[in-house]
C-alpha positions in Angstrom: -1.4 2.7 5.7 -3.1 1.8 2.6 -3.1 -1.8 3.9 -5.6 -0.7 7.0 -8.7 -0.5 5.5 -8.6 -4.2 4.4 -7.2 -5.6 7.2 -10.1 -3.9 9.3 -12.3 -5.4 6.6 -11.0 -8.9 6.7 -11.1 -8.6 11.2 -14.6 -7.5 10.6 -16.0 -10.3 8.5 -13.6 -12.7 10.3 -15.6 -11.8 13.5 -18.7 -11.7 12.0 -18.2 -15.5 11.3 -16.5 -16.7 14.4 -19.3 -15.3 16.3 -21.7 -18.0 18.2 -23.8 -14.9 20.1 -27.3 -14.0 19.6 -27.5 -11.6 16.8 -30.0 -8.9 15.5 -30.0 -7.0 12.3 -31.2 -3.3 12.0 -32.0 -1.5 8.7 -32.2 1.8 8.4 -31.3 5.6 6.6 -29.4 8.3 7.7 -28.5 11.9 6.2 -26.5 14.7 7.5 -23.9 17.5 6.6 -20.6 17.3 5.2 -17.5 19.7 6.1 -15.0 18.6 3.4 -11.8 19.3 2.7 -8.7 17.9 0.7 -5.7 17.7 2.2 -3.0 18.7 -0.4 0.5 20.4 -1.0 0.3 23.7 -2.4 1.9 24.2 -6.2 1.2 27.5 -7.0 0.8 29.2 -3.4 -3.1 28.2 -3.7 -4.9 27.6 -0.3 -7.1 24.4 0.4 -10.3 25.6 2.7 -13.2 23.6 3.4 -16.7 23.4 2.3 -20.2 22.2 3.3 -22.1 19.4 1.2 -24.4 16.6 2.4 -24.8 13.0 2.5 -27.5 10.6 2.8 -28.2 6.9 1.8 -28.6 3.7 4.2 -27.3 1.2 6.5 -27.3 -2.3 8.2 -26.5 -3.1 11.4 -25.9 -6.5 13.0 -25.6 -6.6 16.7 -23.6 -9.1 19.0 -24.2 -8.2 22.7 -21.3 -5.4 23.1 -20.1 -5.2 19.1 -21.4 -4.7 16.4 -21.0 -4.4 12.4 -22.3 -1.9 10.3 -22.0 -1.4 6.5 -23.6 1.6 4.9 -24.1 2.8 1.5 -23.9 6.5 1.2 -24.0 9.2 -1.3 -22.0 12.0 -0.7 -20.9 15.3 -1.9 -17.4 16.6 -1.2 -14.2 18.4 -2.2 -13.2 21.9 -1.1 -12.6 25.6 -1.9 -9.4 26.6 -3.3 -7.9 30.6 -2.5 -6.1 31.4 -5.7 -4.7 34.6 -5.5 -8.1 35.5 -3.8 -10.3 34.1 -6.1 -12.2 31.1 -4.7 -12.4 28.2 -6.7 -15.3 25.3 -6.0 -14.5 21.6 -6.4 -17.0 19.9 -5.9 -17.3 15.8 -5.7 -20.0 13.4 -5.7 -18.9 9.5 -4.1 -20.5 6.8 -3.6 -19.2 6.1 -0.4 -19.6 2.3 1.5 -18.0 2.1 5.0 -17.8 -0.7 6.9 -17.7 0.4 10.8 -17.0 -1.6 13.8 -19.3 -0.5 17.0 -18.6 -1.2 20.2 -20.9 0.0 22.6 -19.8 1.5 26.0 -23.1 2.1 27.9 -26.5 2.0 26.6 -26.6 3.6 23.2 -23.2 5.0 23.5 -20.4 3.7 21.1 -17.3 4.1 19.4 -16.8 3.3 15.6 -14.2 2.4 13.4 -13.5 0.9 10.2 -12.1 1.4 6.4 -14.6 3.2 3.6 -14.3 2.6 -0.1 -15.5 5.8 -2.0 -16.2 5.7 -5.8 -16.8 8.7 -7.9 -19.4 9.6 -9.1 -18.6 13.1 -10.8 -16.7 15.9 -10.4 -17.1 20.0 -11.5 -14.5 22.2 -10.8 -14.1 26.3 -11.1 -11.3 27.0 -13.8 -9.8 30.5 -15.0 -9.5 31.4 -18.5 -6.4 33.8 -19.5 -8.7 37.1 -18.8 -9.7 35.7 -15.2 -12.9 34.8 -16.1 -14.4 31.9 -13.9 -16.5 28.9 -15.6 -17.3 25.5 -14.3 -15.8 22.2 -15.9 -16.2 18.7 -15.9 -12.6 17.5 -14.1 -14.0 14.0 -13.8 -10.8 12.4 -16.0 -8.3 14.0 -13.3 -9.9 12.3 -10.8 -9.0 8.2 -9.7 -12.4 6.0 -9.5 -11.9 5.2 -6.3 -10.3 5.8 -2.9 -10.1 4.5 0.2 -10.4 6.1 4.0 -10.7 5.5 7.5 -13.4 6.3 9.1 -13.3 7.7 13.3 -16.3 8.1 14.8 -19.2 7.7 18.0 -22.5 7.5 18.5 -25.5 7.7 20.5 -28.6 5.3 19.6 -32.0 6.7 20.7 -35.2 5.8 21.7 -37.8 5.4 19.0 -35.7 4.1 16.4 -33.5 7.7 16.3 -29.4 7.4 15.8 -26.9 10.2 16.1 -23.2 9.8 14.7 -20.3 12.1 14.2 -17.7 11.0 11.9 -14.3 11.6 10.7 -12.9 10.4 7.7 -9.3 10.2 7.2 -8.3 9.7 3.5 -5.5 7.2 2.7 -5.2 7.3 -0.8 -4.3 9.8 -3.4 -6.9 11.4 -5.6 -5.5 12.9 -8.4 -5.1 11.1 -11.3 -2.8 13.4 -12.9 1.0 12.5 -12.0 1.8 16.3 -12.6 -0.5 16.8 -10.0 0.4 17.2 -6.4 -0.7 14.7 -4.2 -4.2 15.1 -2.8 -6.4 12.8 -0.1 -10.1 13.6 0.9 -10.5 14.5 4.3 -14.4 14.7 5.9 -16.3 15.4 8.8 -20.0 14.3 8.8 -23.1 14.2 11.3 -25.7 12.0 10.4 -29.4 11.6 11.7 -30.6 8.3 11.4 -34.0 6.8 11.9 -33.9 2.5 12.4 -37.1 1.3 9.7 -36.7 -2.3 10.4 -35.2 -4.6 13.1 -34.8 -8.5 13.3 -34.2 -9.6 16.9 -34.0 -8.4 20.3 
């Protein structure tokens, strides 16, 4: 499974190259909500629930006829709420997130995406208890990997006036957690973005 993202990658670029069809390129920025979560097995009866972040940044899109390619560089905060023992403990992630999504467009500006996305850290604070259950906030940055990678599910609806609606999922792949004590952990995120097209080359 960890093997998808590049191969989608590598069909991606390969078709980008192989194509002979009249292309036009699209710049633009989007921003939306996140509803984050981390998918994890539970060590010490603790409970995973989501939370709500953002994300915003830009993206590029290059058009042939039916398909098209899109690679995006996003900033985006993440991680979830963990219910120990009933006290709610914030993780909270920042990534640099650059997904590379296949569109295929089904009628007008209708289309379905898909494609891998390569998240970097940026930083991470986490809620910890101290032996009298007092909560404080901590840098948990080191028990973190650098980087992970997800798959990304998705549609969309481009608008008039330069307007784009999209409504992600993405599916983590790899673990997080740095720490081999540490159960095994992947990000899981749902997004909608608002997007507003600043610049296009081509019809």
């Amino acid at each position: 499974m960890k093997k998808l993202p590049l191969l989608i990658a590598l069909c991606l670029f390969g078709f980008i190259i192989g194509s002979h069809a009249q292309v036009s390129a699209r710049l633009g920025v989007k921003a939306g909500p996140n509803f984050a979560n981390v998918d994890a097995k539970s060590s010490f009866g603790e409970k995973y629930n989501s939370r709500t972040g953002f994300h915003a940044g830009a993206f590029a899109t290059f058009k042939f006829t039916k398909l098209a390619v899109q690679p995006e560089l996003i900033f985006s905060k993440q991680g979830s709420t963990i219910d120990f023992n009933g006290e709610d403990l914030d993780r909270n992630y920042s990534y640099f997130n650059i997904p590379v999504m296949l569109k295929l467009y089904l009628l007008g500006g209708l289309n379905l995406q898909v494609g891998p996305q390569f998240g970097f850290l940026a930083s991470a604070k986490g809620d910890v208890l101290d032996g009298l259950g007092n909560k404080s906030e901590e840098d948990i940055k080191d028990e973190l990997k650098g980087s992970e990678i997800s798959l990304g599910l998705g549609a969309g609806w481009d608008l008039p006036f330069g307007l784009t609606v999209d409504a992600r999922y993405n599916l983590g792949l790899s673990d997080i957690n740095d720490n081999e004590a540490s159960p095994e952990a992947k990000n899981q995120v749902f997004q909608v973005s608002i997007g507003y097209r600043l610049i296009q080359l081509g019809k």
